[in-house]
N, C-alpha and C positions, 0 to 999 in steps of 0.2 A: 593653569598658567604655564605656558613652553617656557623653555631656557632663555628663546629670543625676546620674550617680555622683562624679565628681569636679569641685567646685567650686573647687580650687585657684586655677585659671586667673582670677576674678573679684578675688582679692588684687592682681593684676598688672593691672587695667581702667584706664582713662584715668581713668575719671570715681569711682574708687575713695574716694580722698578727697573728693567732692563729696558735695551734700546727695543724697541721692534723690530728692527733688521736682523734681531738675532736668534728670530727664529723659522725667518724668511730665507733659510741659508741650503745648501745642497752638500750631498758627501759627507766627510769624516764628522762635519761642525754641524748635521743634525742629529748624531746619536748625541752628541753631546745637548745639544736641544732638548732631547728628547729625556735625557737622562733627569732635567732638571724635573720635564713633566710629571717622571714618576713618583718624586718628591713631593707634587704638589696636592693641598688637602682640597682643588676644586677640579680637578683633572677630570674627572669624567665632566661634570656641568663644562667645560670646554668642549671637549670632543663633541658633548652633545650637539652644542652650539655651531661648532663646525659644518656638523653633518646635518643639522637641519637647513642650515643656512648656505648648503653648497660649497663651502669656503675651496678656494683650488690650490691656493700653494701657502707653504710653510706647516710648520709643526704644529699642530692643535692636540692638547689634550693627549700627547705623546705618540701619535701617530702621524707620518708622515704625508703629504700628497696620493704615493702611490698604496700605502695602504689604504686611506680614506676610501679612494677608488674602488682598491680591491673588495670591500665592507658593503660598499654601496652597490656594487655589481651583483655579490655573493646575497644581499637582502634589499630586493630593491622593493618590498610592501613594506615595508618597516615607516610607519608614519609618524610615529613618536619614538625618538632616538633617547633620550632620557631614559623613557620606559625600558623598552632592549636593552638599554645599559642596566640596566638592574635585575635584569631576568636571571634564568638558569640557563640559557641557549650558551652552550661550551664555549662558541666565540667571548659571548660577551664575559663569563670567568674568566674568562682569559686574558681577557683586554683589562678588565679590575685589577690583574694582579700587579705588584711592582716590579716592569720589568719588560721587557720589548714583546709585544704579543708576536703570534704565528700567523697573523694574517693572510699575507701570500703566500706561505706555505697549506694554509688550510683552503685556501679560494684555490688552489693548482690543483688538490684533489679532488674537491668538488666540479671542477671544471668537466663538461661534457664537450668530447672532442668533437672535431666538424669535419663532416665526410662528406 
């Protein structure tokens, strides 16, 4: 069963009782977004969620728009995002942890320039 079969997990979100707009936000007011996500005990089942289902704007899962990008660019065979989220692959420790992952600093170095 994917993430996108079972929505239970979203009852349980940090930001459950808040408005939705409040994570739909840009600049200083998504770290803060983002701060709540690291709090929360279903944050990755979001992100998954996110990332399986394309989501384009707002904070999921404590990652913003343009990391999501970055994640999806840096692994684009990645077909179960749950799974990846539970691996050992350094991004995804990294993104478990509590606390603003490296993402686009890790997709910059992997980047292969164009000549």
């Amino acid at each position: 069963m994917s993430v996108n079969d079972d929505q239970t997990w979203a009852a349980k979100a940090a930001c459950a009782s808040e408005p939705p707009d409040a994570l739909f936000v840009r600049g200083a007011a998504q770290r803060e977004a983002r701060t709540r996500c690291f709090r929360c005990e279903v944050r990755m089942q979001c992100l998954a969620d996110a990332l399986e289902s394309g989501a384009v704007f707002g904070v999921w899962g404590g990652l913003t728009e343009r990391e999501r990008r970055a994640l999806m660019r840096q692994y684009p065979h990645i077909e179960d995002w749950s799974e990846w989220l539970r691996s050992d692959d350094p991004a995804a420790v990294d993104i478990r942890e509590p606390g603003a992952p490296r993402i686009i600093t890790r997709a910059k170095r992997t980047e292969v320039p164009v000549r």
